[in-house]
Structures are given as C-alpha cells and as structure tokens.
C-alpha positions as CSV (number, residue, x, y, z in Angstrom):
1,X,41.7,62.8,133.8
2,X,41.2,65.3,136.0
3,X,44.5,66.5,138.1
4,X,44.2,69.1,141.2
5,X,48.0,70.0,141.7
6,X,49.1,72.2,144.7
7,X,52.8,74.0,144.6
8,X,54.2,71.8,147.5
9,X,52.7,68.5,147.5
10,X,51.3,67.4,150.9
11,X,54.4,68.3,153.2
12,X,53.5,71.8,154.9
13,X,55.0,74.7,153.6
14,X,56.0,78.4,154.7
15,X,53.7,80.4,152.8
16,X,50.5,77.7,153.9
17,X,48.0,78.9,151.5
18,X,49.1,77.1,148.4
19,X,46.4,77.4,145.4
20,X,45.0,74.4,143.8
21,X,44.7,74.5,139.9
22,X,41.8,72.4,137.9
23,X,43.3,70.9,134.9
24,X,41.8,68.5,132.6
25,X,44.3,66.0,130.5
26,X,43.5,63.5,128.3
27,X,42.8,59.5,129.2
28,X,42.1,56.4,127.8
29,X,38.5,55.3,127.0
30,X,36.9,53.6,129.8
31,X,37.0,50.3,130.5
32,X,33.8,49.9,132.6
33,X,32.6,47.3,129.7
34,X,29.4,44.9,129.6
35,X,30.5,41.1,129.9
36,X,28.8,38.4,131.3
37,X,27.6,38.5,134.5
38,X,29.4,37.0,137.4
39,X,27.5,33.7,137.6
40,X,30.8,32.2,136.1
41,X,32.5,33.0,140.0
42,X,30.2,31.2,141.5
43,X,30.7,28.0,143.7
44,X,28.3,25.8,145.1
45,X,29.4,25.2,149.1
46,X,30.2,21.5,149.8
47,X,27.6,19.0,151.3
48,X,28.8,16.2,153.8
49,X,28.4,12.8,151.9
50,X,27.4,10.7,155.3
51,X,24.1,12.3,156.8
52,X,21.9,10.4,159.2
53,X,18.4,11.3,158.0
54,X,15.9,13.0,160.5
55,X,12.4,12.6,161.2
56,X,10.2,15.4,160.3
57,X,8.5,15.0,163.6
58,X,11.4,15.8,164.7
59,X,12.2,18.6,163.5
60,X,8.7,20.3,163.8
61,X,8.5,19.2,167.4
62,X,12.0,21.1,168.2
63,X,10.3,24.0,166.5
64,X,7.3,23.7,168.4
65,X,4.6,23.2,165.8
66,X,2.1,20.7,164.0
67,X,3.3,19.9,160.0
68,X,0.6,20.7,157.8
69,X,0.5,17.6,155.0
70,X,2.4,14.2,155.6
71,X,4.5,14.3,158.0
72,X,5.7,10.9,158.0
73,X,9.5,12.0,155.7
74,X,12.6,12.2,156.7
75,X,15.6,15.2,156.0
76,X,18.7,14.7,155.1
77,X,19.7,18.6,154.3
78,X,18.9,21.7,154.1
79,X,19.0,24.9,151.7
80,X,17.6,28.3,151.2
81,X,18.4,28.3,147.9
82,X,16.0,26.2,145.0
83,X,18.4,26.1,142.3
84,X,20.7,23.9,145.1
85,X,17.9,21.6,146.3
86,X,18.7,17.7,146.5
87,X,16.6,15.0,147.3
88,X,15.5,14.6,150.9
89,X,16.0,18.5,151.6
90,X,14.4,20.5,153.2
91,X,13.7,24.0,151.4
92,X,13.4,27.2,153.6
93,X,11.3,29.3,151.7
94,X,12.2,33.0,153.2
95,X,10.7,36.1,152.9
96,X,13.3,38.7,150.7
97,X,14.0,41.9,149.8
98,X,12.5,41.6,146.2
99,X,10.5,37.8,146.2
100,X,9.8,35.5,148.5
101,X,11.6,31.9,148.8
102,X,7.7,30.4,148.3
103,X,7.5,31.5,144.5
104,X,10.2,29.0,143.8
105,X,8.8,25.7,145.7
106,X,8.0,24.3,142.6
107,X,11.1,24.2,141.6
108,X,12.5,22.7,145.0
109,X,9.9,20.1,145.0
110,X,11.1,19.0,141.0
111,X,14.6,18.6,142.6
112,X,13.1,16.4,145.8
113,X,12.7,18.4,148.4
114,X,11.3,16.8,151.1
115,X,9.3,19.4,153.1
116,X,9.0,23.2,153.3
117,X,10.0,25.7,155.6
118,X,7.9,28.9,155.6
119,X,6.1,32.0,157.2
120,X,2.6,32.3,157.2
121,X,2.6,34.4,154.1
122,X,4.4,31.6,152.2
123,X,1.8,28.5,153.7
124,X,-0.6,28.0,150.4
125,X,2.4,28.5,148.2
126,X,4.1,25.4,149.7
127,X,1.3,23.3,150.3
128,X,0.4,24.0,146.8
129,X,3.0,21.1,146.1
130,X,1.8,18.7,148.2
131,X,5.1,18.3,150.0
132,X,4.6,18.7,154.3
133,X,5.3,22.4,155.3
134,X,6.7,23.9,158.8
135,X,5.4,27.3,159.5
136,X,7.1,29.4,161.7
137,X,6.5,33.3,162.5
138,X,10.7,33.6,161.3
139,X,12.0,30.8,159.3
140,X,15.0,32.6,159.2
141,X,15.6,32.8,163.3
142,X,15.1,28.7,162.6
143,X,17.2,28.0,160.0
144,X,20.6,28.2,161.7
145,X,19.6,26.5,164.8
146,X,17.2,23.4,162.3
147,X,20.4,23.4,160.1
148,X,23.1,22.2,163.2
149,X,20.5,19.6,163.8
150,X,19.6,18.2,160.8
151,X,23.7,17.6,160.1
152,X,24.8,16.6,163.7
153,X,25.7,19.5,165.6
154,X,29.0,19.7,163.6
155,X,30.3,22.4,165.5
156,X,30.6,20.5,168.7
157,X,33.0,18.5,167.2
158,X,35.7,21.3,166.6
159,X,37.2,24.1,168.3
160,X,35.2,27.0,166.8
161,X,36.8,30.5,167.0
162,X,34.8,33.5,165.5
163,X,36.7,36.7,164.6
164,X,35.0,40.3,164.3
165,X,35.4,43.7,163.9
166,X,35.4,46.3,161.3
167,X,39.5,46.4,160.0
168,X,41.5,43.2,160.3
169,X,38.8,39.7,160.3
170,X,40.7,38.3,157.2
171,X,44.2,38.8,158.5
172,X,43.3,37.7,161.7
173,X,41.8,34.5,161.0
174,X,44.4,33.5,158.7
175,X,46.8,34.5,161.5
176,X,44.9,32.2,163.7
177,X,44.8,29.2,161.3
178,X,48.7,29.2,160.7
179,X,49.1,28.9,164.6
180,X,46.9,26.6,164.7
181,X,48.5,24.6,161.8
182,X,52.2,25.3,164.1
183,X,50.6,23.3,166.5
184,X,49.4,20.4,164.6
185,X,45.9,20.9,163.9
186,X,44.2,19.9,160.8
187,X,42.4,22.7,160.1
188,X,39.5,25.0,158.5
189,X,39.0,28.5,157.5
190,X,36.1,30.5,156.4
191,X,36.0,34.5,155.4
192,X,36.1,36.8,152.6
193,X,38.5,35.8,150.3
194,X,38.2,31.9,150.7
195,X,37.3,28.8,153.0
196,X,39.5,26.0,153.0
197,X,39.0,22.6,154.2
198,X,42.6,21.5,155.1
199,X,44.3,22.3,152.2
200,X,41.2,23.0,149.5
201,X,40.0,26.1,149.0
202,X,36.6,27.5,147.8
203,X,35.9,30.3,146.7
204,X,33.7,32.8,148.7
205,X,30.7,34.8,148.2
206,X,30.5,36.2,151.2
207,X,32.3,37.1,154.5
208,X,29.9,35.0,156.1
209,X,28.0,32.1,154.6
210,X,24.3,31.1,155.4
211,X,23.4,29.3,158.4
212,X,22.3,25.9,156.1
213,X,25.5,26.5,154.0
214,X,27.7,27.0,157.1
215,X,26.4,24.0,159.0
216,X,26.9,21.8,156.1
217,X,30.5,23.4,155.7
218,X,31.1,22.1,159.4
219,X,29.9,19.0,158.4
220,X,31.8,18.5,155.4
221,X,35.3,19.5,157.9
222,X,34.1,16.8,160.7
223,X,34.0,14.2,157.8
224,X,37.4,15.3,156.2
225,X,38.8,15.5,159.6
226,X,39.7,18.8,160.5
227,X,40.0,19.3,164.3
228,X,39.8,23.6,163.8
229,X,38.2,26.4,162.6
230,X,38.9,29.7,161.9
231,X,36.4,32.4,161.1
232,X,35.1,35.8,160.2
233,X,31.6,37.2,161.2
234,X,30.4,39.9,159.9
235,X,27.7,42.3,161.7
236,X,25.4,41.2,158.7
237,X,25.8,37.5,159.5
238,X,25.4,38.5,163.4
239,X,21.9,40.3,162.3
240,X,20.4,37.9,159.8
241,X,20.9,34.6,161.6
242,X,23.7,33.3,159.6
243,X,25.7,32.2,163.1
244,X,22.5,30.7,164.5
245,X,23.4,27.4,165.8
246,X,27.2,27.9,166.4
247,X,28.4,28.7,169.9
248,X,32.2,30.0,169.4
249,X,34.8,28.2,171.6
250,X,36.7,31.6,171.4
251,X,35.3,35.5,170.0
252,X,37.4,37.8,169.1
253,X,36.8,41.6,168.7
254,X,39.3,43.6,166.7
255,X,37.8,47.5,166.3
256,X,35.1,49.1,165.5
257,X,34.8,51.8,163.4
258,X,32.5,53.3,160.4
259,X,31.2,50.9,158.0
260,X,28.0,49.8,156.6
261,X,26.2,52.4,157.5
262,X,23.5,51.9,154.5
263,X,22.9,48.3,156.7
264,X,23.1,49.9,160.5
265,X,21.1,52.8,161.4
266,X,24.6,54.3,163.2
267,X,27.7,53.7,165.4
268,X,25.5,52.1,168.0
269,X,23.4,49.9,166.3
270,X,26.6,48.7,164.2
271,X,28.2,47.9,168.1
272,X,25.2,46.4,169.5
273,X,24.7,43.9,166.2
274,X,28.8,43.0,167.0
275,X,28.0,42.6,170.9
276,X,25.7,39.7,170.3
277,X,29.0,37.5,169.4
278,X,29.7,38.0,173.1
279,X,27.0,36.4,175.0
280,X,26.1,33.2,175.6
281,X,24.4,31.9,172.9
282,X,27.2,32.3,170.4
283,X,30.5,32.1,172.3
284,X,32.0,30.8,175.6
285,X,34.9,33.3,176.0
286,X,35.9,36.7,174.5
287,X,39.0,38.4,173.4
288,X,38.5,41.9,173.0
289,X,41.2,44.8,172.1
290,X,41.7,47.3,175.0
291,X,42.9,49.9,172.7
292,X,39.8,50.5,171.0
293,X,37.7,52.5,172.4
294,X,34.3,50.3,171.5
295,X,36.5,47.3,172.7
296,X,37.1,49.0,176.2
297,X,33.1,48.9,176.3
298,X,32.6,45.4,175.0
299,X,35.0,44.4,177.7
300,X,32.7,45.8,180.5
301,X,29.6,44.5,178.3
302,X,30.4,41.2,177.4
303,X,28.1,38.5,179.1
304,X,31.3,35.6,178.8
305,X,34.5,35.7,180.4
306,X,36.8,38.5,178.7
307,X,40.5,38.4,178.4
308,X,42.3,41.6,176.9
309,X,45.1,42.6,175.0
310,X,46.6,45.9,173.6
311,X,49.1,46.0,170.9
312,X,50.0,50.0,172.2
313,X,51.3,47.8,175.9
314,X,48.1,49.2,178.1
315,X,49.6,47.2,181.6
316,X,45.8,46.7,182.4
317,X,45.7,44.8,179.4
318,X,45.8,41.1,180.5
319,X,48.4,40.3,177.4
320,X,50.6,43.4,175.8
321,X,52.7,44.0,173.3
322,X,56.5,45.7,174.3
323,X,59.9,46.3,172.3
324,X,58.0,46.6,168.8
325,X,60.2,47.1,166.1
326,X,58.5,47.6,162.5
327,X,60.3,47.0,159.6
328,X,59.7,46.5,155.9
329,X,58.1,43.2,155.3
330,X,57.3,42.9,158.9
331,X,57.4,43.4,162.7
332,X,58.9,41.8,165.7
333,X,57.6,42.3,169.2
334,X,58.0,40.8,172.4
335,X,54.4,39.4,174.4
336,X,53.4,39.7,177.7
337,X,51.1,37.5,179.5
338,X,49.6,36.8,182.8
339,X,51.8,34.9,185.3
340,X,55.0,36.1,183.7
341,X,54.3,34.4,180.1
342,X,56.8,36.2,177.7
343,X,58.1,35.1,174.7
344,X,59.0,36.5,171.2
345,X,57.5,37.0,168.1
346,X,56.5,38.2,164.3
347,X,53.9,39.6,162.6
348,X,54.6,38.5,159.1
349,X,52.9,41.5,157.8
350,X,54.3,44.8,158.0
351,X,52.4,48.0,159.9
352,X,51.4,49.1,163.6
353,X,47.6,47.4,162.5
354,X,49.2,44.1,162.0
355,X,51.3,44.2,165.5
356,X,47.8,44.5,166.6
357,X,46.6,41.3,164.5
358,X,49.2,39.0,165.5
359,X,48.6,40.1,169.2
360,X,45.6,39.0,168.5
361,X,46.2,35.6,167.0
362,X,48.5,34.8,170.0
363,X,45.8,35.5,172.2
364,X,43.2,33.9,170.9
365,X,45.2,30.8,170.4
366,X,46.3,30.9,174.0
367,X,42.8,31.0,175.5
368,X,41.7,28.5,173.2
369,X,44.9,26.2,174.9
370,X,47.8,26.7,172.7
371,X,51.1,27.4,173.8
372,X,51.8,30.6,173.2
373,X,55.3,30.7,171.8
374,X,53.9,27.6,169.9
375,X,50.5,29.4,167.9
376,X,53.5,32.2,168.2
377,X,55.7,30.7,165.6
378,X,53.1,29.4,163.7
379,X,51.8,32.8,162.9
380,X,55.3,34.3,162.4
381,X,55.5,30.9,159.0
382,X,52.5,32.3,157.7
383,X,53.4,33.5,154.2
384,X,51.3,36.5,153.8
385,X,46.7,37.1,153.3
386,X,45.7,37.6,150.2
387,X,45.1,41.1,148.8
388,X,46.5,42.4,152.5
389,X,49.3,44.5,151.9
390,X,50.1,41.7,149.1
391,X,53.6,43.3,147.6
392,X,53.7,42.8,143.8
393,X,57.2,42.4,142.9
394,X,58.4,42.3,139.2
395,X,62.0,43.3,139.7
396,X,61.5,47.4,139.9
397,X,63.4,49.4,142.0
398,X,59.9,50.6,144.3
399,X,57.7,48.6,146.5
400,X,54.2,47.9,145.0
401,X,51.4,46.4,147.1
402,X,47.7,45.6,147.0
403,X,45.6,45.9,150.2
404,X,42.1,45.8,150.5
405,X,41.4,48.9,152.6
406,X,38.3,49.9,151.8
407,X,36.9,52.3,154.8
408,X,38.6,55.4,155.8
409,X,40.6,54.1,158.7
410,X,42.0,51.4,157.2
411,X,43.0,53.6,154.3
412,X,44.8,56.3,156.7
413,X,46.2,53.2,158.7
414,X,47.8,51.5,155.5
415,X,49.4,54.9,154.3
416,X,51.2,55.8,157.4
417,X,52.8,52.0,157.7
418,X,53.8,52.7,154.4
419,X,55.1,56.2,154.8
420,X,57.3,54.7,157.8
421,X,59.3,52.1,155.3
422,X,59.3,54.8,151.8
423,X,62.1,56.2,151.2
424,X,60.6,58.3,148.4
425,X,57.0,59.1,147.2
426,X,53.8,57.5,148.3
427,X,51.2,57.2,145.6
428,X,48.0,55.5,146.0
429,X,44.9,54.3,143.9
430,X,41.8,54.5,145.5
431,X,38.1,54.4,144.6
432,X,35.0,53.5,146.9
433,X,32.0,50.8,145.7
434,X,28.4,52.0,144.6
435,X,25.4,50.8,146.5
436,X,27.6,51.3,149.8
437,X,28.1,53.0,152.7
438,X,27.9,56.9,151.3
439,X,29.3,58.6,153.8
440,X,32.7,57.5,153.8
441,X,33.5,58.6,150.1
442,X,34.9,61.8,151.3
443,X,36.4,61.1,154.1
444,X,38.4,58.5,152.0
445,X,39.1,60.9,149.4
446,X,40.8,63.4,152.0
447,X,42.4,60.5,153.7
448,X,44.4,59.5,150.5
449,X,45.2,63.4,149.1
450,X,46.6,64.1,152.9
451,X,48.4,60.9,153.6
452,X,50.3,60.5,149.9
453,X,52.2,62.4,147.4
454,X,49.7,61.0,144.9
455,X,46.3,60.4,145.3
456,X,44.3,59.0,142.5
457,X,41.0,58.5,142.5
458,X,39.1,55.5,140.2
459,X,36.6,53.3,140.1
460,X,36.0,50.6,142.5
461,X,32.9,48.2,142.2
462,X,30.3,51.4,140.7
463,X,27.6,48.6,140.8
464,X,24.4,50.5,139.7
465,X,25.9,54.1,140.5
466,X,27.5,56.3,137.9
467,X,31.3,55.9,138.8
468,X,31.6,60.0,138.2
469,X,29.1,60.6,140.9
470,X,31.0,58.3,143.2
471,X,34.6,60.4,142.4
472,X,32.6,63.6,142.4
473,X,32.3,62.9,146.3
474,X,35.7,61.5,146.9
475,X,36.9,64.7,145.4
476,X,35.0,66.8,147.3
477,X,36.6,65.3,149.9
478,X,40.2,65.8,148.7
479,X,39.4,69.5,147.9
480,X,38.8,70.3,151.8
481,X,42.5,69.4,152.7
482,X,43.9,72.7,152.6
483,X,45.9,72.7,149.3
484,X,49.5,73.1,151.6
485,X,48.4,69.4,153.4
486,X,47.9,67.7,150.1
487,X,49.3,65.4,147.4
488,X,48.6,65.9,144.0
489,X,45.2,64.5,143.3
490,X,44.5,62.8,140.1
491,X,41.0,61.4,138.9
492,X,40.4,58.6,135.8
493,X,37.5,56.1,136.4
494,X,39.5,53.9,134.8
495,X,40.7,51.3,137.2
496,X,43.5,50.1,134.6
497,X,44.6,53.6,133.5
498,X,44.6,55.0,137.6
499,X,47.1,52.2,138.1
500,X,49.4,52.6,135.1
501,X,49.6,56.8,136.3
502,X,50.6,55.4,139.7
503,X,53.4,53.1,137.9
504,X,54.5,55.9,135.4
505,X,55.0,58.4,138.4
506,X,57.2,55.6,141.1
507,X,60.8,56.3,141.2
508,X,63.3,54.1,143.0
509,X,62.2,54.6,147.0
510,X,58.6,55.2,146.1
511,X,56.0,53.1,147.0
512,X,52.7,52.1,145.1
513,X,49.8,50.9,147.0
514,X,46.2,49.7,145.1
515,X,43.3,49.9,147.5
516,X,40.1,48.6,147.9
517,X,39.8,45.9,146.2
518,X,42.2,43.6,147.1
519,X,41.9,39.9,146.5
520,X,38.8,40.5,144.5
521,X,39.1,39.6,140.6
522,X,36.5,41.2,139.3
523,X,34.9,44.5,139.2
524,X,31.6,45.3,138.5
525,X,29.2,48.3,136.7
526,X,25.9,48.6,135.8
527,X,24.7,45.0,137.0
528,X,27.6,42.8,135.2
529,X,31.0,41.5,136.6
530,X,34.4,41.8,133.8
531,X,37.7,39.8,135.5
532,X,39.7,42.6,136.9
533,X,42.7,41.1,139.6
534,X,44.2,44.4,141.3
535,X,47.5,42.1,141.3
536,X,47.3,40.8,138.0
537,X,46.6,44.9,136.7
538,X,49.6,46.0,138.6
539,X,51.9,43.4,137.9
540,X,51.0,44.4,133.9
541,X,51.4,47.9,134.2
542,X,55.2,47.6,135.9
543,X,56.0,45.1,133.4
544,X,54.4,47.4,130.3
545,X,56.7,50.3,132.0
546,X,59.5,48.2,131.9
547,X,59.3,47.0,128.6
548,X,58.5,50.7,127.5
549,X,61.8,52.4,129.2
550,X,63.9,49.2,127.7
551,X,62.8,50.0,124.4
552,X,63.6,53.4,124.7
553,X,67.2,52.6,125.9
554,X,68.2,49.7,123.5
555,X,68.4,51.6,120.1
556,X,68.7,47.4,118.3
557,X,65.3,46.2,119.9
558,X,63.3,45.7,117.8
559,X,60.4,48.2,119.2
560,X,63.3,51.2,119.2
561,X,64.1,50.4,115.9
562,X,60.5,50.6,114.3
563,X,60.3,54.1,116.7
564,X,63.3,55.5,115.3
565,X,62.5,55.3,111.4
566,X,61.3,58.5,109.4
567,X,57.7,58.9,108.9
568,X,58.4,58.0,105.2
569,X,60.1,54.6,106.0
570,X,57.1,53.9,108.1
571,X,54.3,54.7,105.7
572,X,56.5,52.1,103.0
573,X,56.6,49.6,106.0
574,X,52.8,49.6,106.2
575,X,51.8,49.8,102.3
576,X,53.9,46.8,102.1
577,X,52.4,44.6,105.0
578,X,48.8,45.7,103.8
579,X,49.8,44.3,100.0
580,X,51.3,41.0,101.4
581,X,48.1,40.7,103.7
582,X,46.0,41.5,99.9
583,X,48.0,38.8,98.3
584,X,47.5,36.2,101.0
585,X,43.4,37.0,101.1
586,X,43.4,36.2,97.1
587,X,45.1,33.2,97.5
C-alpha cells in the first residue's frame, strides 16, 4: 500500500504549502485471482410464447428487396446471437468488431433458423446453408425496425418512456416505475442493474439490450400484461440501433457530462448521439433538465414538444423545485407546475442529484398523464436503487454506503451530499475500469483526495489493463491537489483490502462510501470474472471489525483468551492438536 499523507488533511490550512510524504506499508496479497469466466452470470432474455408467424415475403418486401433461395417460410423470431437460435428464427448475421455473424450460420441453421439476415459480405456464407437470405447494405439499421414487426409492434401496446443522460438513468427509471406502480400500473423496467416484468427480475447485461432482444422483451410484457415501461438508453444503444423500432411516449434527458470517450470522438458527438432520442422517430415528447447546460441546448434542439424542469427552481423552468430540505436518508421538496400545480414531495434518496431525479420522475409521469401528487407519492414508497447510495448497515456507529459513481462528476456530486450529513470523516474507495474512458482516471483521483478525508485508491474492473497502471494515473491525479486541499491518499489494488482500510479508519460520525461498482457482483482482470458484491465486501469487513474490537474487549471469548496465552502455552496448544490430528490419520 502506498499512502501520500499531508500534515492537515484536506481542510485548508494557514501555512498552505503542506508537504506530501511517499510511504510504502505493507498489504495483503492480491486478490485479482483467475476463476471461471463470467458465462455463469449470464441470462438468456425472455421470448413471448404466442407469436403469429410472418411471411418472408413479407418481411423482404418491407425491406425493399428480392430473397435469394426459397422464399416461401415463415418467422416467428428473431436473434443476432447463434447460440440463442430457435426454430422458425430468423438469424441476423452482422458484421463485428472481431468476426462476422455469417461464420456462425451453420450453427443457426442446426438450431432451425428459418432465413438469414446479412450484408453483402456475408451473402455466400448464408446461402451456403441453403436456408433463404435478406441482404441489406446494414442489417443492423434493419434489425430493430424487422424485430417490432416480426413480434407485433409490442411497443404500441404500452406507454414507453426512455430515460438518458450520463448521471442518474438507473435512479430515474426506477423512480418512474414506483410512480407508476402508485398509480396502478402493472409495470416493466429495463436498465443496468435489472429488467423486471411485473415483479420478476432478470438479470442484465447491458444498459440497453439489442433491438431483437428488446422487442421480444416488449412482447413477453404485452403477454404478461404490463400496461408500462420504464427505461434507460444509453448513447451506445442510441448509435448502434438497439432503439430502432421503438418510438418513446415520453424522453427524458437528465445531464450530460464526460463519459465514454473511448466510444465518442468528444463532448459533441457524445450530445449529438443523445439528441437522436428527441426527434421523431424515437419519441413523441421530451423532458429535458434546464439546469444543465447541454439540456438548455437540447431544449432549443429538440424536434418534439419539450417540457422543462430545474431542481435549482430556474422560474423559466416549466416545473421547479422550491423549499428543498436535504436530510439524511432523504429530501423533501415542494413542486411547482404550470397553471398553479403544487404539491409536496420526497426523494427517497438522499443528495441535491437525487432532488433533481425525483423532479424528474414527477415530470415525466405528469406528461405521460399521471397526477402529479399521485406518481408523487409513488416515488416518495420507493425503497431505495440498488448499488445507488445503497447504505450498508450492520449496527456500527458510522454510515456506510455503496454507490455506483463511476465518472468524475458523479464521484464529486456523491461526496459533497455526503459531506452535508457527516458529522465526522469522509473516506472513500475508489478505482476506475480498464478498457474505458482514459481520461477521467485523474480527474477522479483528484476528485476523491479533494472531496474526503480518505481517499483510497483500488481496483475496479482492470479488464485487460494492469490495475497499477490504472492507479498510477488516478494518483497522478490526486498528487496535483495541492497537498493543503487533500485527504490522505491511500493506494492497494486490492478491492477487499481498500475496503477493510476504509472500515478500520471510520469512527462514530464518519461516513464510508464504496464507489464504482455498485450493484455489480463481480469484478473482473485479465479476461475472467471472480464474484465480488461491493455490499456483500463491506458488510464483511464492518462485521470482521466488529468481531475483532469485541474480542479484544471480552478478556472470556474465546478468541481473547487464545490471544492472551504465552507463546509457550501456545506452541503446547498446537503440538497437541497436530498429534491428535496424527492419531486420527492412523486410525
């Protein structure tokens, strides 16, 4: 472990040019182990049982060309994915990264595929089977749009609202599905952490799913009755067709700020892939937040009717937030709407950045045709998101929390709701993912070494990166606060042992937050996935302390007693259970 420990923590002091000192200490081995790889948290997205099959003629006229082979089948699916093939699908063969879908017909046609969907490069690989093949210039631009078809238009069938933005999609739509669920509605959700169909829930890959997976997920909720849905998209789903063939009832734009910059070129391209939400094609109205400043653009942008809100009560908002009062566990607030609409309510989730979610939520669920105060109370039941400023609570005297806050200003955004309920200390454990956005690793670093009192840096998801290379620039970071501005900043690219120093160093007051991860549970190095639950990690580690400190104060436990004996007495102890352990191996 590596510690860099100024004379005055991160409060400013008189003197101002306080020295940092470079200290190496000793740590636990790494835990960055091979397992197997994450296959095992895999789950195969739902199909609808009750699909009316349709014509290939069909389909290849509403795409515009002539099949090549029969053409006289009929679809009842649809998949990108070989391995997930069933008979009467049809396969979209795409062009990737690293093979192309049309090395694996084969292997969709042995599962019954009923026809191919391909680019020209792909054409003699699928007719090699013999099964009829569409060829399209961009089978993915098709596949969204063939996919709503081929199950029914789904969509049309429930009120659709799409939530995006950089910070705040997951608690959002959860927000937005327990107002929903206030007012009656049998509902759905889909994001990062899971999608539910009423009350079953699925595990998710992605933020987003696939346009053939997504359609079929819609499909599956029409069947099981679910009247709504609540959603994140992601700029990546936005860009690579996974939204093709839904048209939101209601979009929602939270913030924009850095993040994925190894996907988008830079800031503009990032807002331009979220501006597509907001035309036409994929939504019928907008709800956009005034008080960011790529919001205040999107609102002059957007090609659908716009209504506005602003959590900081901006009166050319169209709904605003007034008489905020943050406390703990949450917030309570008081909404303004057109035509004199005011009523009360709670964001069950404490911070500024969660005022602004639950604004949001009410919003949304008013232009969709809620009551307000209705979707209002619905959101203030809502029990808590998981891994979003989830508290861990084992019966110590100092908050713990999880949050996944993983960009830099969600990280400085998280600290300073914390520092506004800590009595004490503020120590947070932080690391940023391999094969990622680079250039928020230092930022991040010098976010968490000026925001706490302890700042230490681990291991995310490394991926294929060395974790050290990751934390080198994440402390390079840290180092350009000046010394006088900043915590003390620890780093151990051990996820479990970073989390343990955070637990050792709370006193009553202080506060522990565990970043970045969040609801994930697992983390993974060098191409393979070991279960690792932020929650479950934490929880262990304030239990472990406990059981530690009530050891050393209960001289007849058991533990203390063993601790206290002379070396001697010991060494007996052990010859003893290493001769009864002989005995029972003879016997």
């Amino acid at each position: 472990m590596t510690t860099i420990t100024p004379r005055s923590g991160n409060r400013k002091s008189n003197s101002g040019d306080a020295v940092a000192s470079f200290s190496p200490a000793q740590g636990a081995p790494g835990t960055l182990t091979a397992v197997p790889h994450a296959d095992q948290y895999r789950t195969t997205p739902p199909r609808p049982e009750r699909v009316r099959p349709t014509p290939l003629g069909e389909l290849a006229a509403r795409l515009g060309v002539e099949t090549a082979g029969p053409a006289e089948a009929e679809v009842s699916g649809i998949t990108h994915d070989s391995r997930a093939v069933r008979p009467g699908d049809l396969y979209a063969a795409l062009p990737g990264a690293r093979a192309h879908g049309a090395d694996f017909v084969a292997q969709a046609a042995g599962l019954g595929a009923a026809a191919v969907l391909t680019d020209p490069s792909g054409r003699e690989r699928a007719a090699a089977t013999g099964l009829p093949v569409l060829v399209v210039e961009d089978p993915r631009g098709r596949m969204g749009d063939l996919a709503a078809e081929i199950y029914g238009r789904p969509g049309t069938d429930l009120l659709q609202i799409g939530i995006t933005g950089t910070s705040g999609k997951t608690t959002t739509a959860y927000l937005v599905e327990g107002g929903l669920r206030g007012a009656g509605r049998s509902t759905g959700l889909v994001g990062t952490v899971e999608m539910r169909i009423g009350d079953e829930r699925i595990k998710s890959e992605r933020t987003t799913p696939e346009a053939t997976d997504l359609q079929a997920l819609f499909a599956v909720m029409r069947e099981r009755g679910v009247e709504a849905v609540a959603m994140e998209v992601s700029s990546h789903a936005l860009v690579l067709g996974r939204v093709d063939g839904c048209v939101f009832d209601v979009a929602v734009f939270n913030n924009l700020s850095p993040e994925h910059m190894e996907f988008h070129s830079d800031m503009e391209d990032y807002f331009q892939a979220k501006a597509r939400l907001f035309t036409p094609e994929r939504s019928r109205r907008a709800v956009v937040n005034l008080d960011d400043e790529y919001g205040r653009r999107l609102a002059k942008e957007a090609t659908v009717p716009v209504v506005t809100f602003s959590a900081a009560g901006d009166p050319n908002a169209d709904w605003r937030a007034e008489d905020v009062v943050t406390r703990a566990a949450d917030s309570v607030l008081t909404v303004i709407g057109p035509d004199g609409v005011r009523i009360s309510a709670t964001a069950p989730l404490p911070g500024p950045f969660n005022v602004a979610n639950t604004l949001a939520a009410i919003v949304t669920l008013a232009t969709a045709g809620i009551d307000p105060q209705t979707a209002a109370d619905g959101i203030a039941a809502v029990p808590g998101v998981p891994g979003r400023l989830e508290r861990v609570d084992a019966g110590q005297p100092y908050l713990a929390v999880v949050d996944y806050a993983h960009k830099t200003d969600a990280v400085e955004s998280v600290l300073r709701s914390l520092r506004e309920v800590t009595r004490g200390k503020l120590h947070v454990v932080i690391g940023c993912g391999g094969d990622r956005d680079t250039t928020k690793r230092g930022p991040m670093g010098a976010a968490a070494a000026r925001l706490a009192d302890t700042a230490v840096l681990t291991s995310d998801n490394p991926r294929s990166e060395d974790p050290l290379a990751i934390l080198t620039a994440m402390l390079a970071g840290a180092s350009e606060v000046p010394a006088y501005q900043r915590g003390e900043v620890l780093v151990d690219a051990d996820r479990a042992a970073a989390i343990a120093t955070a637990v050792a160093r709370a006193e009553p007051g202080d506060t522990v937050l565990v970043a970045g991860k969040g609801h994930e549970q697992g983390q993974e190095a060098a191409g393979v996935v070991r279960p690792f639950d932020d929650r479950q990690v934490l929880r262990e580690a304030i239990l472990g302390r406990q059981r530690s400190e009530q050891s050393r104060q209960d001289p007849q436990s058991p533990q203390s007693h063993q601790d206290q004996q002379d070396p001697q007495s010991q060494q007996d102890q052990q010859s003893q259970q290493d001769e009864h352990r002989h005995q029972n191996s003879q016997g």
